[in-house]
C-alpha positions in Angstrom: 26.1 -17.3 32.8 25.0 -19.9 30.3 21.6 -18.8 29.7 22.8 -15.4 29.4 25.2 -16.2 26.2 22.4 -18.2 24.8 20.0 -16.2 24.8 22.6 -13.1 23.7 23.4 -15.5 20.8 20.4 -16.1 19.4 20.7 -13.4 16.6 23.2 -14.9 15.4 21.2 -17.9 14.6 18.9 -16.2 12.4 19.3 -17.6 9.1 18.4 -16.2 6.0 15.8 -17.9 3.6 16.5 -19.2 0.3 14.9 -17.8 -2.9 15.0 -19.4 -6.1 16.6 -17.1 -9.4 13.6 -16.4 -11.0 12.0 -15.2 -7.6 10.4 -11.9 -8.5 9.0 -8.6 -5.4 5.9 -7.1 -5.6 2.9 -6.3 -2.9 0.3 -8.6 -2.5 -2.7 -8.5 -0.8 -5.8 -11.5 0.0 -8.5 -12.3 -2.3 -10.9 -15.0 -2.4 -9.3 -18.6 -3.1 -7.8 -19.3 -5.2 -6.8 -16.0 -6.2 -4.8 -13.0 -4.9 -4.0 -9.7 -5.4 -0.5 -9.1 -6.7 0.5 -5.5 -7.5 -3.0 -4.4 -7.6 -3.9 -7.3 -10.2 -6.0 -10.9 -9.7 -3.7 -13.6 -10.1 -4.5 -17.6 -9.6 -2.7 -19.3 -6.7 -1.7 -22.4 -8.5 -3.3 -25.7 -7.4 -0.7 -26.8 -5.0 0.4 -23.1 -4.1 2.4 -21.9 -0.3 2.9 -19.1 1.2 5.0 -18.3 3.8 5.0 -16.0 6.3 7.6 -14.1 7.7 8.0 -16.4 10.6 8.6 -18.9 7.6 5.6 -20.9 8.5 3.2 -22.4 5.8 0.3 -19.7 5.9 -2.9 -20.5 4.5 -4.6 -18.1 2.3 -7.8 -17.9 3.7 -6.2 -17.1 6.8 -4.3 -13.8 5.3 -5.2 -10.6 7.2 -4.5 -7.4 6.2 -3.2 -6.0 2.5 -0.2 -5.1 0.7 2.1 -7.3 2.2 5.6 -7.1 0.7 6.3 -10.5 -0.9 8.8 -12.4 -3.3 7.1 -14.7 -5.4 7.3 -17.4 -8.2 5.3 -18.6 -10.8 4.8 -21.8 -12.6 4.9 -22.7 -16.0 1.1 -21.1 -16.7 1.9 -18.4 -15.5 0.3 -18.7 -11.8 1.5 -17.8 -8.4 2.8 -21.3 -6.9 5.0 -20.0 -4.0 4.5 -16.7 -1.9 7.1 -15.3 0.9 5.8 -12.5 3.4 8.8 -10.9 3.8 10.1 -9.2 7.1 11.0 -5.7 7.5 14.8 -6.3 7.2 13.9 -8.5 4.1 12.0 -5.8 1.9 14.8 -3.8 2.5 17.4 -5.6 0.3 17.8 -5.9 -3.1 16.0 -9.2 -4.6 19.0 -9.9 -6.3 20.8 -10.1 -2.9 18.5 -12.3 -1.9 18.6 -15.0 -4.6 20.4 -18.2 -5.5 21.6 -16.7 -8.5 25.1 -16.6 -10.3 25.0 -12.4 -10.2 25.1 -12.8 -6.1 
C-alpha cells in the first residue's frame, strides 16, 4: 500500500523550474563550439555558458543531438547566450511570461 501512494504521488512532486525576467523563447539548434544556432542565426555561447536539458541536467554542447529544440534563454551583458533551457513538451506550451520570476506573473 505504501509503495503504491508513492509512486501515485510522484507527479505531484514535479516541480517547476525557475527562469529569470529577462528569459527570452526561441528554437535552437547545435553548431560547432562555441556557437549555436538560435532562431536560424549563429550566436556565441558565452565563455562560462549551460544548458539544460529538459531533465534539468547540465548538457554539454558538443553533446546536443538533433535541431530546433524549443528553448528559453538568456544573454549576458555582450550580448551572448550564457544560459540555455531545453524545454519539455508541457513547457513550450505556456506562455514565457507564465514561466518567469517576474512582477507581471
Amino acid at each position: 500500500m505504501f509503495f503504491l501512494s508513492a509512486v501515485t504521488a510522484l507527479p505531484a512532486l514535479a516541480l517547476e523550474r525557475p527562469f529569470p525576467a529577462n528569459t527570452k523563447r526561441g528554437t535552437m539548434s547545435p553548431a560547432p563550439y562555441p556557437q549555436i544556432f538560435i532562431e536560424g542565426k549563429l550566436r556565441a555561447l558565452s565563455p562560462g555558458a549551460r544548458i539544460w536539458n529538459e531533465d534539468n541536467l547540465i548538457q554539454m554542447p558538443a553533446s546536443l543531438r538533433g535541431s530546433d529544440f524549443v528553448v528559453n534563454y538568456t544573454e549576458d551583458a555582450q550580448g551572448d547566450v550564457d544560459r540555455v533551457w531545453i524545454l519539455t513538451v508541457d513547457e513550450a506550451r505556456q506562455s514565457i511570461a507564465r514561466q518567469t520570476n517576474s512582477p507581471s506573473r
